[in-house]
C-alpha positions in Angstrom: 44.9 105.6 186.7 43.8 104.5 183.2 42.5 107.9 182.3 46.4 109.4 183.6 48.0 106.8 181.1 45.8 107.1 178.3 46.4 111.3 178.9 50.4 110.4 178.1 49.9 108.2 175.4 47.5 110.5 174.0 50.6 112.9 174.1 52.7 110.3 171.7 49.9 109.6 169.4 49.9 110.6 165.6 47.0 110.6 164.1 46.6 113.8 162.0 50.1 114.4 160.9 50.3 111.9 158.3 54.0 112.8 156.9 55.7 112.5 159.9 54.1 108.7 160.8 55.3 108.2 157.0 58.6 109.1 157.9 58.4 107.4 161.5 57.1 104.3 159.3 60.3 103.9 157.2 62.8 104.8 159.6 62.1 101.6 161.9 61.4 99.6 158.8 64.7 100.7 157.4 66.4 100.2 160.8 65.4 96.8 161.2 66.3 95.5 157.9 69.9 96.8 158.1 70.2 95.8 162.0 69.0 92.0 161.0 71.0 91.9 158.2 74.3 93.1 159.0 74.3 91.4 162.2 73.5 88.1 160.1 76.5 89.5 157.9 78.6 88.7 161.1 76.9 85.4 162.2 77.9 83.9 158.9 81.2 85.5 159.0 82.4 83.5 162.2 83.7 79.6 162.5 81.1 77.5 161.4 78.7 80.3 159.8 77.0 79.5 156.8 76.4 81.8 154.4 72.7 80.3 152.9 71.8 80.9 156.9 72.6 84.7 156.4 70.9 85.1 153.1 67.5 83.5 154.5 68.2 86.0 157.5 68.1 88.7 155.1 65.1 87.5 153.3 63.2 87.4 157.0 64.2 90.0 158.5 62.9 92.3 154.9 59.8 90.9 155.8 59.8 91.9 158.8 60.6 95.0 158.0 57.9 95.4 155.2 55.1 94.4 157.9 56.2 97.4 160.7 55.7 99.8 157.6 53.6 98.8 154.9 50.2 99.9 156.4 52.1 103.5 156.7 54.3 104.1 154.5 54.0 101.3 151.8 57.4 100.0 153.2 59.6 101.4 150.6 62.7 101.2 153.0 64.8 101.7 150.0 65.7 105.1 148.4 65.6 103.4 144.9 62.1 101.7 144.9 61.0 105.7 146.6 62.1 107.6 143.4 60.2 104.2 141.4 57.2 105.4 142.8 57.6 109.0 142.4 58.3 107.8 138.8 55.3 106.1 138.5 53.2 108.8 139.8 52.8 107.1 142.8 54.6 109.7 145.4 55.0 112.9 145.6 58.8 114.7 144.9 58.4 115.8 148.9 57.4 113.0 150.7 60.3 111.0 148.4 63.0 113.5 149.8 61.7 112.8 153.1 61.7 109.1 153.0 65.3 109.1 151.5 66.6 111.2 154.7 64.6 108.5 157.2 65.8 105.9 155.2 69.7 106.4 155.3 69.0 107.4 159.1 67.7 104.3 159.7 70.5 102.4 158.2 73.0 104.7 159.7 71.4 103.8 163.4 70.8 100.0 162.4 74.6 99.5 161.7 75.4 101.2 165.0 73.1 98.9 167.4 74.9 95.8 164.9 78.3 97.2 165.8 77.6 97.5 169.9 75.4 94.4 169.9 78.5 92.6 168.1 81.4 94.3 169.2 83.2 91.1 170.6 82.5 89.5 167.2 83.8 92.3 165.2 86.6 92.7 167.1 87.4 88.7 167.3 86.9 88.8 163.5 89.3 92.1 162.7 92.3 90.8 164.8 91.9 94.2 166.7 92.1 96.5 164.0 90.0 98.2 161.8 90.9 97.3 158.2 88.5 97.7 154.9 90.6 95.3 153.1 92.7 92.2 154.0 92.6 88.8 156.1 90.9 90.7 158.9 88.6 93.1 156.7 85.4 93.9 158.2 84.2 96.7 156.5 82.3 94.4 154.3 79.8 93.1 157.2 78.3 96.0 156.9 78.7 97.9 153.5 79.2 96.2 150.1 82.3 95.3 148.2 82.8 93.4 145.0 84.9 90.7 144.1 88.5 90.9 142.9 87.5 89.6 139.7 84.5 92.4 139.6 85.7 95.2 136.8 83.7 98.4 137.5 80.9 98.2 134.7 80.4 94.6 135.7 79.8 95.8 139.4 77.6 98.2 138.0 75.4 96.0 135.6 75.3 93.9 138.7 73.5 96.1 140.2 71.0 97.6 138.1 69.9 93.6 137.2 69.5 92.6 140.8 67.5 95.8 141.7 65.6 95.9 138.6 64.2 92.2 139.5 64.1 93.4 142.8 61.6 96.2 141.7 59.9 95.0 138.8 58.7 91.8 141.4 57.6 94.2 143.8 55.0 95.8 141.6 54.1 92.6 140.5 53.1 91.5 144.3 51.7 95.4 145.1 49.5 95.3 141.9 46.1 95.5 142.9 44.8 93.3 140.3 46.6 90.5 141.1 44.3 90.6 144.5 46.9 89.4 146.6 45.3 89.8 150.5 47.8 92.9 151.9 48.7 90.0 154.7 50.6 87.8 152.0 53.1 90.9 150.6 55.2 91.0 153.2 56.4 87.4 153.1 56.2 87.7 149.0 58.4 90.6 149.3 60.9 88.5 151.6 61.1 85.8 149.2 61.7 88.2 146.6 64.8 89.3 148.8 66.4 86.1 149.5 65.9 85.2 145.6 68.0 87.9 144.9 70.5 87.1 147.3 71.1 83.8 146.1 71.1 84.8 142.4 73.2 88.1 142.8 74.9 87.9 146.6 78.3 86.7 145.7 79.4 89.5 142.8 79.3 92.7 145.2 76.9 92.0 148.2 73.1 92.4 147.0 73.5 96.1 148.0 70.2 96.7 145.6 69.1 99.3 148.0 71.2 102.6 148.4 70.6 103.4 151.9 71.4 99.5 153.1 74.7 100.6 151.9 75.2 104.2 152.0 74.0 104.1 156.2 76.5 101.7 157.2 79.5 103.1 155.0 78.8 106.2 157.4 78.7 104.3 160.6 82.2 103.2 159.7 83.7 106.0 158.4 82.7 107.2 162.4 84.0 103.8 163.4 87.4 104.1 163.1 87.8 102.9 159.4 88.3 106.2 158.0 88.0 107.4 154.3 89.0 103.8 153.4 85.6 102.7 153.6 84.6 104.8 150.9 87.6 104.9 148.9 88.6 100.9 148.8 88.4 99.4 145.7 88.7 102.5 143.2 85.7 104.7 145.2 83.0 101.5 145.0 81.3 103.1 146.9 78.9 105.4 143.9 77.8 102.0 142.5 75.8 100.9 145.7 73.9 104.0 144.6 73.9 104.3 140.9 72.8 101.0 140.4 69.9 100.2 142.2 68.6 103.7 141.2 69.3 102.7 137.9 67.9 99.2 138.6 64.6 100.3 140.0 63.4 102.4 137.2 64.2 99.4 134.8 62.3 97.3 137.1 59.3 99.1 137.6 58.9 100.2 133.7 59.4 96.7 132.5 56.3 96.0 134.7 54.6 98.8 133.8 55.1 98.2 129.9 54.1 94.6 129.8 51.9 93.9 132.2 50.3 97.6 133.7 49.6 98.8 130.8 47.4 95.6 129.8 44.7 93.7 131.0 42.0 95.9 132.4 41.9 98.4 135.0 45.2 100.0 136.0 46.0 99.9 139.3 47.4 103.1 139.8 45.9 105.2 138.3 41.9 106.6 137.7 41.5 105.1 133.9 38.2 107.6 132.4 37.6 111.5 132.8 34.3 110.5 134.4 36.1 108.3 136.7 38.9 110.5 137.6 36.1 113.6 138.4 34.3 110.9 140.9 37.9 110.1 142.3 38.8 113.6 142.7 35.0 114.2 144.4 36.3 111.7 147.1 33.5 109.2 146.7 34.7 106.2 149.1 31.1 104.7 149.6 30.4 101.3 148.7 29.7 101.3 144.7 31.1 100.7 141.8 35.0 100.9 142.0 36.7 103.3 139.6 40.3 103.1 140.3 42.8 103.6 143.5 44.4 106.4 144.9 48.1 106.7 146.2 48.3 108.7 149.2 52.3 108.9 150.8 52.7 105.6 149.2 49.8 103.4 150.2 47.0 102.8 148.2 43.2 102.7 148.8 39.8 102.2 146.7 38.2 104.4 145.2 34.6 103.9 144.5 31.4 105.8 142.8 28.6 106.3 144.8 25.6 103.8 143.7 23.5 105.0 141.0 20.2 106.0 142.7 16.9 103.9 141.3 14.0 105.7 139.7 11.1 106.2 142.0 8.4 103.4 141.4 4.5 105.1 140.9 2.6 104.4 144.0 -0.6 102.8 142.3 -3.3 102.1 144.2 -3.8 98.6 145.7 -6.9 96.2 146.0 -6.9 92.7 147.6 -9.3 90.2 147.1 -9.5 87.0 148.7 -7.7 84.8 146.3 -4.9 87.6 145.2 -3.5 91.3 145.6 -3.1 93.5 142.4 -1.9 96.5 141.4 -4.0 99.0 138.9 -2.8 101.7 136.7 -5.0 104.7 136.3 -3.2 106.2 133.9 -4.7 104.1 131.1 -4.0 101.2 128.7 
């Protein structure tokens, strides 16, 4: 019996195909951030619902997230902080692409389970209809709009700020050197969320992330809200995208410029020709460490072998009672 269900699971395993657990990886990761967070979009929406409840919800449920697909992927779940890395050197221009189509899929799906899991809600909340705009708009449970008040460029410059701090706080808490345990990033990188939130949640919805948005624009253009939900509010819609793009690059070259460019070793990247010909040799046993490696977005050691000791001379040994002593033949 155990051999028969090992035999089916064995079927199901991944082991060798590294890409596609990558892309496996940031799917659910994806999914689950957009499922917890537009269905705490909705909680807050309803009598009684507070709105500093939903942003903690968001913060947990990235940290959540993070921990199903860190130890894969590196738990990009954002298309913006993916092209970062590619940026940085850090991924390569096809796993990126790859990600980014896993990563609007699993927003697309995410908003989905929200909408059947909440239908009552939604429908409670929308009067019946299915309006972007109005009294009974709901379109904005699940993609991003801004504020009245919001001109375009300050929609825009919204963006790029809260994504950039989104970013450049993420390398800060994935920076090697900092020697934070890999346990501890996923709750950093939560808090990093929920900071955001409360510092840049009101103007146009945190989108920071352009799959979080993008995904669930789609799910209700299928919905029933029609073109609407990508045409309200002079085609908002390109801003959720631009921006944290935008945003990310910022981010990640402010940290790069003054702080991982300083300090000692870089953390991602071999820092001497003799240490990037022992990185490129493979070396992984215990040594002297020379730098990490990125590999599909997660990063390991990399280590020089140990130096091998000179071979001692085997002189001759003579005990006496009181003492043993070595004697060199050679002379002197």
């Amino acid at each position: 019996m155990e051999d028969a269900r090992e035999r089916v699971v064995g079927k199901f395993r991944i082991e060798d195909r590294s890409l596609l657990r990558e892309i496996l990886a940031e799917f659910i990761g994806t999914f689950m951030l957009v499922f917890i967070g537009t269905s705490a979009n909705i909680q807050g929406a309803m009598p009684g619902g507070d709105p500093a409840v939903t942003t903690i919800a968001w913060g947990i449920g990235f940290m959540f997230a993070v921990y199903l697909a860190a130890s894969v992927s590196g738990g990009h779940l954002n298309p913006a902080i993916s092209l970062a890395q590619l940026i940085l050197g850090n991924l390569s221009a096809g796993r990126m692409l790859a990600y980014w189509i896993v990563q609007l899929l699993g927003a697309f799906v995410g908003a989905g389970v929200t909408w059947f899991g909440h239908f009552d809600d939604i429908d409670y909340l929308s009067a019946g209809d299915r309006n972007v705009l109005g009294d009974h708009g709901t379109a904005g449970l699940f993609a991003t709009y801004p504020k009245e008040h919001m001109s375009t460029w300050g929609s825009l410059l919204d963006q790029i700020i809260g994504t950039a701090l989104l970013s450049g706080l993420v390398c800060l808490i994935t920076d090697k050197r900092h020697k934070i345990p890999p346990g501890f990033v996923p709750p950093l990188a939560g808090a990093i969320m929920a900071m955001v939130a409360g510092t840049y949640g009101s103007n146009g919805g945190f989108a920071i992330n352009p799959a979080r948005d993008l995904g669930p624009r789609f799910w209700l253009l299928c919905a029933g809200y029609g073109g609407a939900a990508f045409s309200a509010y002079s085609f908002y819609f390109w801003i959720p995208i631009v921006g944290p793009i935008i945003g990310a690059l910022i981010g990640a070259w402010i940290y790069k410029f003054f702080v991982g460019l300083h300090g000692g070793q870089d953390s991602i990247e071999v820092t001497s020709p003799v240490k990037s010909e022992l990185a490129q040799k493979g070396y992984q046993d215990e040594g002297v460490l020379v730098g990490y490696s990125s590999q599909g977005g997660t990063m390991s050691s990399q280590y020089a072998p140990p130096v091998p000791q000179a071979p001692q001379p085997n002189y001759p040994t003579y005990q006496t009672p009181m003492r043993t002593f070595q004697t060199n033949n050679s002379g002197g």
